[in-house]
C-alpha positions as CSV (number, residue, x, y, z in Angstrom):
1,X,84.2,35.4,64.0
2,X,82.8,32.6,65.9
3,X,79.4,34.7,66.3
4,X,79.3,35.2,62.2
5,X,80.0,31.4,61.9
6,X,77.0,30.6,64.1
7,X,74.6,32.8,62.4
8,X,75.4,31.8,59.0
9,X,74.6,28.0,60.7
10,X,71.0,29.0,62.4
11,X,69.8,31.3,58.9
12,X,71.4,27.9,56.8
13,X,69.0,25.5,58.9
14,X,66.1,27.9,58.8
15,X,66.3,27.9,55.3
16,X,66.2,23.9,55.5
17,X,63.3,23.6,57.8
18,X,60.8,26.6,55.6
19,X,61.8,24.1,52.5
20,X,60.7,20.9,54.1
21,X,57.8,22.2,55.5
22,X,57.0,23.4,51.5
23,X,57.8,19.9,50.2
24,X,55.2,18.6,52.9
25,X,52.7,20.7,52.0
26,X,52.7,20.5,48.4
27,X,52.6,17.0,48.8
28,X,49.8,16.6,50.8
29,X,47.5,19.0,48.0
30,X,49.2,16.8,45.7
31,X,47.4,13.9,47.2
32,X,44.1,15.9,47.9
33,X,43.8,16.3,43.9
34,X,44.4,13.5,43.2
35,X,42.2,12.0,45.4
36,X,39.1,14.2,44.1
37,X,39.9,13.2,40.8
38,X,39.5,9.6,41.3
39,X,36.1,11.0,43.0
40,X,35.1,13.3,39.8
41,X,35.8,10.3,37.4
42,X,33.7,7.8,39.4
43,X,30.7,6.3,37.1
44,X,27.3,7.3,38.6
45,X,24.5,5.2,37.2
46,X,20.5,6.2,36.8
47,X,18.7,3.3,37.9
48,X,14.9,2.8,36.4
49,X,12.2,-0.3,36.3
50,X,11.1,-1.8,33.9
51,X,7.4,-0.8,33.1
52,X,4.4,-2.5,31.2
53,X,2.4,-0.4,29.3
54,X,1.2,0.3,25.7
55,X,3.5,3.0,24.0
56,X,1.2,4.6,21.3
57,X,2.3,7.3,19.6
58,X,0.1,9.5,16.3
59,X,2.4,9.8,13.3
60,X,1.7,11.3,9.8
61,X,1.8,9.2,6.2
62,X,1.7,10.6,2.9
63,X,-1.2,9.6,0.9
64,X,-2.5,9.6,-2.5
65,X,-5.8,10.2,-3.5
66,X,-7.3,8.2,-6.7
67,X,-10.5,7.8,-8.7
68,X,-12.9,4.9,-7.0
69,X,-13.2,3.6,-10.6
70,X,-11.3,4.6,-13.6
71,X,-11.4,3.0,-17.2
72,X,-9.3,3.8,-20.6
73,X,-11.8,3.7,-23.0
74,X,-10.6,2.3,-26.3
75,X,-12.5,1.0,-29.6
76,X,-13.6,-2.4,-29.8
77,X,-14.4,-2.1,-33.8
78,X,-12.2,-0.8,-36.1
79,X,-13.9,2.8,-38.1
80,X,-14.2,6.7,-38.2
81,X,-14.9,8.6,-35.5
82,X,-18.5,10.0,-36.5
83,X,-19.6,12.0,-33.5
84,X,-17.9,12.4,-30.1
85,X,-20.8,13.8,-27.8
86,X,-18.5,14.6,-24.7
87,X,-15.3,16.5,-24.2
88,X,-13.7,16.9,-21.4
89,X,-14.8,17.8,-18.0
90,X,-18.2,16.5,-19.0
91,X,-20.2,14.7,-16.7
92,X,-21.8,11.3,-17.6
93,X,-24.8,8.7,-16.7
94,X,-23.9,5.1,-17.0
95,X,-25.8,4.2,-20.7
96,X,-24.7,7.7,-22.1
97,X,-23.5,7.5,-25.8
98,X,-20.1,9.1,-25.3
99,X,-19.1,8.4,-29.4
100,X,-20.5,6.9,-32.8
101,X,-18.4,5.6,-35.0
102,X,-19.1,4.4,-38.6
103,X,-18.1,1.6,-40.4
104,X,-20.2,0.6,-43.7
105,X,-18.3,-2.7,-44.3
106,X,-19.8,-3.9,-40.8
107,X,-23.3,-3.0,-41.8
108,X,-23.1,-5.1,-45.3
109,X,-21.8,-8.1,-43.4
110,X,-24.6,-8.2,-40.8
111,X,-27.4,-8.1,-44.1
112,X,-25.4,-10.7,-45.4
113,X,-25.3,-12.8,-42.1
114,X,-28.9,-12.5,-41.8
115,X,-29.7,-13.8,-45.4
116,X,-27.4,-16.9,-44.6
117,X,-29.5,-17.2,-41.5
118,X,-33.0,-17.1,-43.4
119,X,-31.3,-19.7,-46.3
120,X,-30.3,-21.9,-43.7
121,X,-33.9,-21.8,-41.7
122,X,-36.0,-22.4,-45.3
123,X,-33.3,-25.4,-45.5
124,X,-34.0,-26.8,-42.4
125,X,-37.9,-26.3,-42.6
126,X,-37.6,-28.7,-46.1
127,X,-35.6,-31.0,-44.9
128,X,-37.0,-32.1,-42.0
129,X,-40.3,-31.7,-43.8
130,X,-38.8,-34.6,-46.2
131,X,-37.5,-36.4,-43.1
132,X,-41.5,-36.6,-41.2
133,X,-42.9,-37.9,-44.4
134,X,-40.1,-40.1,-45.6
135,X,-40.3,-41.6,-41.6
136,X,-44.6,-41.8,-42.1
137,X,-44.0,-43.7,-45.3
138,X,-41.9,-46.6,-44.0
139,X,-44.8,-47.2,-41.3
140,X,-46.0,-49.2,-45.0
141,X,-43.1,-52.0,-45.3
142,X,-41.5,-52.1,-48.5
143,X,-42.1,-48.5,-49.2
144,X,-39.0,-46.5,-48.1
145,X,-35.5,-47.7,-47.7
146,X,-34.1,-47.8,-44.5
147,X,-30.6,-46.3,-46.2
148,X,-33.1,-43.5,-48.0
149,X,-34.6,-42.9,-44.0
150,X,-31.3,-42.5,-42.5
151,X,-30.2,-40.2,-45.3
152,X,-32.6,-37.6,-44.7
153,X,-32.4,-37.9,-41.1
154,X,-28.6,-37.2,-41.1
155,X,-30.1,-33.7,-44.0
156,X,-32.1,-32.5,-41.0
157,X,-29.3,-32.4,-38.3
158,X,-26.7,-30.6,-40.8
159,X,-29.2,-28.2,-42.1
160,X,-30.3,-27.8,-38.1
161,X,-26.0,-27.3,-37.2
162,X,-25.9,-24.7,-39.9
163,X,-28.6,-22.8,-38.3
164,X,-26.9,-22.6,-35.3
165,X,-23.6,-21.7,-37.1
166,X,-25.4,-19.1,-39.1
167,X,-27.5,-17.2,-36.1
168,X,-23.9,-17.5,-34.0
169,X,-22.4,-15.8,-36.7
170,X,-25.6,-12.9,-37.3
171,X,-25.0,-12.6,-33.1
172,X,-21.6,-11.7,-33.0
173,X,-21.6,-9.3,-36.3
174,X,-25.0,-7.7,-34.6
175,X,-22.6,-7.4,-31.2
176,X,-19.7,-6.1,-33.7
177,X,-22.3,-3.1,-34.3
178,X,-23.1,-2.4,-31.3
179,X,-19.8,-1.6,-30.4
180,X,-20.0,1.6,-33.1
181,X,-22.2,3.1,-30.3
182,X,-19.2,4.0,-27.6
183,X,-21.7,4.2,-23.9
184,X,-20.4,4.8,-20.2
185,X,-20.2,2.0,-18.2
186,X,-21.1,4.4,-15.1
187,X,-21.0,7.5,-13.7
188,X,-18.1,9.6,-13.6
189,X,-16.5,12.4,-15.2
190,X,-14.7,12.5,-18.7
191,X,-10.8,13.8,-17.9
192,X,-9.3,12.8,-21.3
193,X,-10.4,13.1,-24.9
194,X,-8.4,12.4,-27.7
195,X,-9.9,12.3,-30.6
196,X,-11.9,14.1,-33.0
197,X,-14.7,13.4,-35.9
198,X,-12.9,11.8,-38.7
199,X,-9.9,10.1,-37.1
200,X,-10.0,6.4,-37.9
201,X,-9.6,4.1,-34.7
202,X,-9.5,0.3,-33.7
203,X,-7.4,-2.6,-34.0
204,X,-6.2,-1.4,-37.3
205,X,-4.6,1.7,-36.0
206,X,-1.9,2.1,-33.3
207,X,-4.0,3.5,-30.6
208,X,-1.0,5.0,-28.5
209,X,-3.4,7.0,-25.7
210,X,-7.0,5.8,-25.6
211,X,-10.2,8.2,-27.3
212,X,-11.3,9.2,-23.4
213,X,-10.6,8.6,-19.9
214,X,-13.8,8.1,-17.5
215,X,-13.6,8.4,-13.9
216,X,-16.0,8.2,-10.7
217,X,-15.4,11.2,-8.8
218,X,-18.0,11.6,-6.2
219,X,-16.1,8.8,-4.2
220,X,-12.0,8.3,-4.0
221,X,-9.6,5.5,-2.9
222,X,-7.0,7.3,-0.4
223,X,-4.0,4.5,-1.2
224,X,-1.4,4.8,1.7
225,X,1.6,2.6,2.7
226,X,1.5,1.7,6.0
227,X,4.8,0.6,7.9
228,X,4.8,-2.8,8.8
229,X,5.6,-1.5,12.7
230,X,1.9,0.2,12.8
231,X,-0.5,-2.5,10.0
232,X,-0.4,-5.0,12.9
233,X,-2.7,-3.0,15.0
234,X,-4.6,-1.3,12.2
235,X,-8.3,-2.3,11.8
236,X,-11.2,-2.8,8.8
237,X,-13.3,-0.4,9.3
238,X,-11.1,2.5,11.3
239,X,-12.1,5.8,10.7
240,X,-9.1,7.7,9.9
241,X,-8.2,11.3,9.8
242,X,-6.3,13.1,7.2
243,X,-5.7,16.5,5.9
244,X,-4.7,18.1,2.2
245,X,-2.0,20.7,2.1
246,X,-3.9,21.9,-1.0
247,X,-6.7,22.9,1.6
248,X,-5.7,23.7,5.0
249,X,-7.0,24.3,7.8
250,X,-9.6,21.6,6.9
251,X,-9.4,17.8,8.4
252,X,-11.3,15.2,6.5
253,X,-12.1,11.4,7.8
254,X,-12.7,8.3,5.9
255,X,-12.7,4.3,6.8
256,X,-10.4,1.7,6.1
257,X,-12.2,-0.4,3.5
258,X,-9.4,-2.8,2.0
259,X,-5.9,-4.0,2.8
260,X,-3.9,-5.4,0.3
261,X,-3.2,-8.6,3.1
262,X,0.9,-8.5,2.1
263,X,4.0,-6.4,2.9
264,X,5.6,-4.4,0.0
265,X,9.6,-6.6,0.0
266,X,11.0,-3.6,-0.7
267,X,9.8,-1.1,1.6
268,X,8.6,-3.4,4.1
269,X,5.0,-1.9,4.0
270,X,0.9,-2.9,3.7
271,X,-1.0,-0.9,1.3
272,X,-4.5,0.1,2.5
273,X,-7.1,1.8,0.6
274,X,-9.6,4.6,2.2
275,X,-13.1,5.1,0.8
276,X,-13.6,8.9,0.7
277,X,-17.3,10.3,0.4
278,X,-15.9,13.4,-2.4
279,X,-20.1,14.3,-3.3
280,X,-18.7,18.1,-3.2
281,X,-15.4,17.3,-5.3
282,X,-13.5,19.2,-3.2
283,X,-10.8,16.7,-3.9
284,X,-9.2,15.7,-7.0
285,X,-7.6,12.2,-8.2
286,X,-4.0,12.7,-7.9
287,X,-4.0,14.8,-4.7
288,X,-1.5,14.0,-2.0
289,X,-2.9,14.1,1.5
290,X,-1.3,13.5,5.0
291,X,-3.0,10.6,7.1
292,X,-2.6,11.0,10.5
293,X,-2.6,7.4,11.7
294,X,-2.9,6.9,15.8
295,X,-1.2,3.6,17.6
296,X,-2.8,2.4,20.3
297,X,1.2,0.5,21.1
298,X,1.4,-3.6,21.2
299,X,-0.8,-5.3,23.8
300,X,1.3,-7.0,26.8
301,X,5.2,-4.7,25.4
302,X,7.4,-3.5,28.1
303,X,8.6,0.0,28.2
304,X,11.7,1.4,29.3
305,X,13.2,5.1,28.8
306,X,14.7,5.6,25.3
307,X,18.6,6.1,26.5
308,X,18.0,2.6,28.2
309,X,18.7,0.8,24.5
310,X,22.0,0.5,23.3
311,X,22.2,-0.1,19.6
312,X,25.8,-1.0,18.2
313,X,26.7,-2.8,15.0
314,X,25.7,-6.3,16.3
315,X,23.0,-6.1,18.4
316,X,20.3,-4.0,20.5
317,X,20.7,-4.3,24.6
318,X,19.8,-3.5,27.9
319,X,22.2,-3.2,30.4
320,X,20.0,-5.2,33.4
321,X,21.1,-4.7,37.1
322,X,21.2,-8.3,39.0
323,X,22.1,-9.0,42.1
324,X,24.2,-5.2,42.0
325,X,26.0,-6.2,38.6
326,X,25.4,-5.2,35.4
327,X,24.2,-7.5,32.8
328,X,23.4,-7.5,29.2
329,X,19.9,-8.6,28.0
330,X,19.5,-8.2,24.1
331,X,16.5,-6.5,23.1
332,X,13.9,-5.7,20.4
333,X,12.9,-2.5,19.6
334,X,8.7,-1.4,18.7
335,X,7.1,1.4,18.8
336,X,8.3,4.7,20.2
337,X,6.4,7.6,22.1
338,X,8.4,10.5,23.1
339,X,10.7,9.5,26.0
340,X,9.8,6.2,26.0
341,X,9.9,2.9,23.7
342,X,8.8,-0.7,23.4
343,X,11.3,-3.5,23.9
344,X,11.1,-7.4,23.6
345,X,13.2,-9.7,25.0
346,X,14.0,-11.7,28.7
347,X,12.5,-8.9,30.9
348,X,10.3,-9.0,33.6
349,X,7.8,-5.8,34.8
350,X,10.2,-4.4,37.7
351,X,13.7,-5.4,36.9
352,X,16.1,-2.9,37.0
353,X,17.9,-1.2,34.5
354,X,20.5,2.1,33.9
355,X,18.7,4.7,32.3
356,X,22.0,6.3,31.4
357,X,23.7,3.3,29.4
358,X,26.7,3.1,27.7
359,X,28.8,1.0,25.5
360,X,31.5,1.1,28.1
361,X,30.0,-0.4,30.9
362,X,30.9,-3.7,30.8
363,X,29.3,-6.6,31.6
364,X,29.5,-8.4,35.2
365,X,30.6,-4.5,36.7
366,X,29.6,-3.8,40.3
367,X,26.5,-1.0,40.2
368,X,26.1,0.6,43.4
């Protein structure tokens, strides 16, 4: 009995000593994960200098092509369309009679305004006819009264004002006329017509589309809006390239030729204008083309890498490293070229920065 009694005590502390022993050891692995999970979750930071260079970058604008001059034309006399010698599609000379119109009542006013003229010419011959002799009589004292001299003098100068009055009013009814003959006031071609012999035109009728449209052709306006990022560096006088989807495979150039000097408040924009030599008339006003507008980047900007900028809802920053800490240096934001982007702010060429920044590294952290 006393052997079974000492067994059961060595297999009962045996049993003890294997437990500890597990206790210990699943402690210790305990502690070695734990331990390499404080390692895993250790920030690592990407440390990068602060570079000056000019970050350029090409990017495409849409564009509008238009006619280099375009006019409505619209009658300046009131009458009947007599003849229309143009339709559309035509092509014109500056001078070219486009239209006639007729109106009789304009032709009976202009006789009448020249008779008026003649009348008041023969007047004015006989009155200051009677003036010279009335003045060469009263060289003979007694023979002509001063009142009777003053009185013909003042029949000279009304008869000469009604003259004037008259030939003014034969001008403008001779001008009137003129304006029956409808002429191009230069080259182009005609891209609207809209009336036809008989129709009656001018200020007497509501003229809801003008008779033609005229525009110049062999030259166009490419109108663009240029961000106001990229019209700082732009240039009078830059040849620029663009493209039409209407024709691919084919890359035209023109120049810069006008600016409008003002950003667009609601786009925050410049408007530029593009002569484009169109001799061919390949293109067509109301084309859309794609400029592709190079930017040469802002003389003097520092670049850093684009993960470097952190944007949140009340400000842009980079997280600077100083003296091993991290510290916040807000930022403005230019232009962008691939991987890399223009910032502004208190930097210096060669301070350090993390390249992998975050929102929730926080300022005055040690950055090892």
């Amino acid at each position: 009995m006393k052997v079974i009694a000492f067994s059961y005590i060595v297999i009962a502390l045996s049993v003890g000593a294997l437990s500890s022993c597990s206790s210990s050891e699943q402690a210790d692995t305990n502690r070695k994960k734990t331990g390499n999970s404080k390692q895993a979750t250790k920030p690592s930071y990407r440390i990068a200098t602060v570079s000056q260079q000019r970050v350029g970058q090409t990017i495409q604008l849409p564009g509008e092509f238009r006619p280099y001059q375009e006019v409505s034309i619209y009658p300046k006399a009131d009458g009947f369309v007599d003849k229309v010698l143009v339709d559309r599609g035509s092509a014109v000379r500056k001078g070219q009679v486009l239209m006639v119109l007729d109106a009789p009542e304009v032709e009976e006013r202009l006789v009448a305004a020249r008779s008026n003229t003649l009348k008041a010419e023969a007047l004015l011959v006989a009155s200051r006819e009677h003036y010279r002799r009335l003045k060469a009589s009263s060289k003979i004292p007694g023979s002509v009264s001063a009142l009777d001299l003053e009185t013909a003098y003042a029949r000279m100068k009304a008869d000469s004002a009604s003259v004037l009055g008259e030939q003014a009013n034969y001008r403008a009814l001779a001008r009137l006329k003129s304006y029956l003959t409808v002429r191009a006031p230069f080259d182009g071609f005609i891209t609207e017509r809209n009336v036809h012999p008989g129709a009656l035109v001018g200020s007497g009728a509501k003229m809801d589309r003008p008779m033609l449209v005229l525009q110049q052709q062999n030259r166009l306006r490419l109108v663009a809006d240029i961000p106001e990022a990229y019209s700082v560096g732009m240039r009078e006088g830059e040849t620029i390239a663009f493209t039409v989807s209407a024709i691919p495979g084919k890359e035209f150039k023109g120049k810069i030729s006008r600016r409008s000097g003002s950003m667009n408040q609601q786009f925050r924009s410049e408007t530029v204008e593009i002569d484009v030599d169109n001799t061919s008339r390949r293109l067509r006003p109301g084309m859309f083309a794609e400029i592709m507008l190079s930017a040469e980047g802002t003389p003097g900007a520092l670049a850093v890498p684009n993960t470097a900028v952190i944007t949140s809802t009340e400000r842009q920053y980079v997280i600077k490293v100083q003296d091993g800490r991290a510290q916040y240096v807000e930022v403005k934001q230019g232009q962008k070229s691939g991987d890399m982007t223009e910032v502004f702010g208190n930097l210096r060429p060669d301070d350090k920065i993390i390249v992998n920044a975050r929102e929730d590294i926080r300022e005055g952290v040690a950055v090892l």
